[in-house]
ZAMARGU-4260 file (C-alpha; in steps of 0.2 Angstrom, whole numbers, plus 5000, padded with zeros to 4 digits):
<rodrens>
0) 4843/4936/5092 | 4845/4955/5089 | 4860/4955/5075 | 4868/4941/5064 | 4885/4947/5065
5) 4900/4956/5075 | 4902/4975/5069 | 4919/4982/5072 | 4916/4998/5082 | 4921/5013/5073
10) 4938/5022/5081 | 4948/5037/5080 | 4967/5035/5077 | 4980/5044/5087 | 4986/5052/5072
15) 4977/5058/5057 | 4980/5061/5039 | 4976/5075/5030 | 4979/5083/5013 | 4994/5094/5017
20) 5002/5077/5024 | 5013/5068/5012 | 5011/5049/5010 | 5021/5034/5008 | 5014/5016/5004
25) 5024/5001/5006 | 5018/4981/5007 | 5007/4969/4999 | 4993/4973/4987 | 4983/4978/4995
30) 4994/4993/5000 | 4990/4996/4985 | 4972/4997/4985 | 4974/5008/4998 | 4985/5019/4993
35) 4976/5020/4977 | 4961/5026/4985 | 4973/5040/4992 | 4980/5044/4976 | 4964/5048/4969
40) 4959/5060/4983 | 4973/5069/4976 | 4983/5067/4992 | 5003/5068/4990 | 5004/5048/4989
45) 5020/5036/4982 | 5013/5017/4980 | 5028/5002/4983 | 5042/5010/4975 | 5049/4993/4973
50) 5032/4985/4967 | 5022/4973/4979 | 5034/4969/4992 | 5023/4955/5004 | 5034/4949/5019
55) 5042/4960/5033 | 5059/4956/5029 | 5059/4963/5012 | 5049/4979/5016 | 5061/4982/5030
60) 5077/4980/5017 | 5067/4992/5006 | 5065/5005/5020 | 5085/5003/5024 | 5088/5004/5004
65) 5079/5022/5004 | 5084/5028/5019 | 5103/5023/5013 | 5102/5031/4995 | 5111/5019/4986
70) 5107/5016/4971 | 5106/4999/4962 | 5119/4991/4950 | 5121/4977/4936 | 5126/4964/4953
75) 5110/4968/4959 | 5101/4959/4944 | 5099/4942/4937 | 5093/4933/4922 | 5080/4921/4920
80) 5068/4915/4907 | 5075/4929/4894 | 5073/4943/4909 | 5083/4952/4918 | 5077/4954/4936
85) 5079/4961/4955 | 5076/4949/4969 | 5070/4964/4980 | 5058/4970/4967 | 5042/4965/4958
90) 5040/4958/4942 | 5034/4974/4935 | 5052/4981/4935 | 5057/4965/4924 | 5064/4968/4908
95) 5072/4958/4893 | 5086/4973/4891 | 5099/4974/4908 | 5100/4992/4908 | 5083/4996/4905
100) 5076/4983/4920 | 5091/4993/4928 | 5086/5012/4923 | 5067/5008/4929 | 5073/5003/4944
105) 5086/5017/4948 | 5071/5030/4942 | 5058/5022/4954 | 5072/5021/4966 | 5076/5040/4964
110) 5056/5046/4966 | 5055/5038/4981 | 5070/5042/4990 | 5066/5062/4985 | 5048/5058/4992
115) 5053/5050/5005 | 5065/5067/5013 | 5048/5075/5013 | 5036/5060/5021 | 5028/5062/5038
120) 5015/5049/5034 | 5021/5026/5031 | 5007/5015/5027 | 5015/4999/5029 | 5007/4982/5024
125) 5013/4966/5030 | 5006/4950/5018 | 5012/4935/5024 | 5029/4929/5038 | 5033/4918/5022
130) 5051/4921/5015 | 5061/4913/5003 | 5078/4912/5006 | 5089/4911/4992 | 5102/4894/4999
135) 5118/4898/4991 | 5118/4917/4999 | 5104/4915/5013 | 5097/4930/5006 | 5079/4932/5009
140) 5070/4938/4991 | 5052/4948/4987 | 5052/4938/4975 | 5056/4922/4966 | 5055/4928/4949
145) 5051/4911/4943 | 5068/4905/4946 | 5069/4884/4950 | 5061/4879/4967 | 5077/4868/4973
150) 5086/4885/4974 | 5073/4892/4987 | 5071/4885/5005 | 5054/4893/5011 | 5051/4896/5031
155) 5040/4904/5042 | 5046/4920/5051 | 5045/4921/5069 | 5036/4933/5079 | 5055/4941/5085
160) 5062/4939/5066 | 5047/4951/5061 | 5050/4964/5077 | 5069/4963/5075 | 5066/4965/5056
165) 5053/4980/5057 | 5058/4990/5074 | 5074/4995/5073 | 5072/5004/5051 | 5055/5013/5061
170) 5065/5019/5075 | 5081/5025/5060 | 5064/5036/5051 | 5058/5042/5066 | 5077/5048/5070
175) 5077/5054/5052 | 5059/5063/5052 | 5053/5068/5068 | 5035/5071/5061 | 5035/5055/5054
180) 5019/5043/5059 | 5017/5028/5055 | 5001/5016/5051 | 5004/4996/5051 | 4992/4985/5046
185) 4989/4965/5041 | 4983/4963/5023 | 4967/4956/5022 | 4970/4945/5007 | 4973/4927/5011
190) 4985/4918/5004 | 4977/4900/5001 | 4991/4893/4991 | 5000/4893/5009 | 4984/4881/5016
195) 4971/4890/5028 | 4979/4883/5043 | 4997/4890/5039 | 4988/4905/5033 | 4981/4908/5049
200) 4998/4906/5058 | 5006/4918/5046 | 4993/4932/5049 | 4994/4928/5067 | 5011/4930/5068
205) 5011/4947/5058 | 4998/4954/5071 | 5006/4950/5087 | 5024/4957/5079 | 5016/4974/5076
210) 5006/4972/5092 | 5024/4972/5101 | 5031/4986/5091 | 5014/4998/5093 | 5019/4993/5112
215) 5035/5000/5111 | 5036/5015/5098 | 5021/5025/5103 | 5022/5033/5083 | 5017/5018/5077
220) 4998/5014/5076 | 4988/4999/5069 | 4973/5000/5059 | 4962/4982/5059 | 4962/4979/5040
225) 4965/4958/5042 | 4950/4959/5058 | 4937/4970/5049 | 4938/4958/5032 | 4938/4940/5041
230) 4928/4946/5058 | 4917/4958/5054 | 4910/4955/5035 | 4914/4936/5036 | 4904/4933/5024
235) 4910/4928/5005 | 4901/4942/4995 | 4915/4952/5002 | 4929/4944/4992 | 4933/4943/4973
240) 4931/4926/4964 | 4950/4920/4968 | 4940/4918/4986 | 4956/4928/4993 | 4955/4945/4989
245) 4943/4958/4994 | 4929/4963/4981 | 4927/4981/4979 | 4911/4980/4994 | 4925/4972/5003
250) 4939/4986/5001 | 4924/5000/5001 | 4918/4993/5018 | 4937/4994/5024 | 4939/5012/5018
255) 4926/5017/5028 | 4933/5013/5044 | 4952/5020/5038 | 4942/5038/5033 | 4933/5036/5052
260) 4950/5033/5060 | 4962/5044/5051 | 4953/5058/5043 | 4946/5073/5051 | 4929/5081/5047
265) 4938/5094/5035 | 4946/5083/5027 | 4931/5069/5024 | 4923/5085/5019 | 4936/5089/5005
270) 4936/5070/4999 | 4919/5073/4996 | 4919/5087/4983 | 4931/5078/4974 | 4925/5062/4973
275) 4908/5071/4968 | 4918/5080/4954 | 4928/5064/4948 | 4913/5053/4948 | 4904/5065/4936
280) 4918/5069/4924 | 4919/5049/4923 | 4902/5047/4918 | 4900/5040/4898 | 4883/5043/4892
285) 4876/5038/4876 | 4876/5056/4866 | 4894/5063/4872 | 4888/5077/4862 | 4872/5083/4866
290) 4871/5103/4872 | 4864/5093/4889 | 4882/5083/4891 | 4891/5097/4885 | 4884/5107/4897
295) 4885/5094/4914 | 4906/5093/4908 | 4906/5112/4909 | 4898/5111/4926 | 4910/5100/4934
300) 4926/5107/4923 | 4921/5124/4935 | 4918/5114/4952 | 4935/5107/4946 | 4943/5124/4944
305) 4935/5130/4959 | 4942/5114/4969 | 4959/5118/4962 | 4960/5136/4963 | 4955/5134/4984
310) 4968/5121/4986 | 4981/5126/4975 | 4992/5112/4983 | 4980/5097/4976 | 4987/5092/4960
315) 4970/5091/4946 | 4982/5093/4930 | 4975/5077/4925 | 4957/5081/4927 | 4961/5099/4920
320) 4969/5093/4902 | 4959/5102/4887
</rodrens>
């Protein structure tokens, strides 16, 4: 026997993204961690507006939110356990004060509805068919927000519910921003609280939905995340201790693949310098002051400059603070 594993060949995307591309990140956590990764390479990235959003449904009610404009008022809230929340938002937007929840809201809301007039590039992350829908309204929620389990009846989308849910707000963007592309993918992350078999059933339902709409909307391109974590590494080094999410050898492994299939050699290139640069400036040695520190800082202060001064678009005013 000649190998002890299945590799996933590498592949080139139809589309690619670069840094002069702006990017819009919308799903489950690990939309996140993706998206995070691109933030740090200093492209023009917004992370889930509405917080971690994990079933089709709800990121499809986002998209129609933004593409709307409508703002959110006080009927959009409720209150439980001495917080005032939004059933199509995360937790992180919940606040004991109504209008403040309210006023973060709105202001996310604002960003990304500006952001998303000048996007040509959607990451979308589908977590789980799983909804919950709210019984005395039928409404399907992001989120539960800790309110009573009796109030909830929790079902399993089906392959049409996720299509019929997904298609029709990709082909209102399309219509909206020609240049628009968009990537799709199935979080790797499994959600072991749902059982593995049902797990299983909900990912497979995810990846035959978005193998019908990549069938019919030829702007709309999957990348393997789900089949490079559970077919390829298959192994549990690759995941954190929760046993569901990726470890950082996990999401690294994963990044790979997304830089081989979306990014060209200019732009690998370019990630490069400044991961080089951000790397160093991170680095904590033991005598911050020496003359030797001092001068290493001053090194990668200049590649920095020189980095920002070549790509005046890239924005290092972090990096660059005194």
């Amino acid at each position: 026997m000649q190998s002890f594993r299945t590799v996933f060949p590498p592949f080139r995307s139809g589309v690619s993204i670069a840094h002069t591309d702006r990017v819009l990140c919308i799903g489950s956590c690990f939309a996140e961690q993706m998206g995070g990764r691109l933030e740090r390479l200093k492209f023009p990235t917004l992370v889930n507006p509405f917080g971690i959003v994990f079933n089709p449904i709800s990121i499809s009610k986002s998209l129609e939110r933004l593409l709307s404009g409508e703002q959110f008022n006080e009927a959009d809230l409720l209150e439980n356990q001495g917080l005032w929340h939004s059933f199509e938002h995360h937790g992180r937007f919940s606040h004991p004060d109504k209008l403040a929840a309210l006023d973060g809201i709105n202001q996310s809301f604002s960003t990304a509805k500006d952001f998303l007039k000048k996007t040509n590039r959607l990451v979308v992350t589908l977590g789980t068919a799983h909804v919950f829908v709210l019984k005395k309204t039928g409404e399907m929620v992001a989120n539960c927000h800790k309110v009573p389990a009796g109030e909830f009846e929790r079902r399993r989308l089906s392959v049409c519910e996720v299509t019929a849910a997904l298609l029709p707000v990709f082909e209102k963007l399309k219509a909206e921003l020609p240049d628009l592309e968009i990537i799709v993918t199935v979080s790797p992350v499994r959600h072991l609280r749902d059982g593995l078999v049902e797990n299983q059933r909900s990912k497979a339902t995810l990846i035959l939905a978005l193998d019908e709409i990549c069938g019919r909307l030829q702007y709309v391109h999957y990348f393997p995340a789900y089949e490079l974590l559970l077919d390829d590494l298959r192994d549990y080094r690759f995941y954190a201790e929760d046993m569901a999410h990726p470890n950082d050898l996990g999401a690294d492994y994963i990044w790979l693949y997304f830089e081989g299939a979306f990014f060209e050699e200019k732009t690998k290139l370019l990630c490069e310098r400044i991961e080089r640069v951000l790397t160093a400036l991170a680095h904590r040695p033991f005598h911050a002051q020496s003359p030797e520190h001092q001068a290493f800082l001053l090194k990668q202060q200049n590649s920095l400059q020189e980095l920002a001064k070549e790509f005046p678009d890239l924005d290092f005013g972090q990096e660059l603070k005194p």
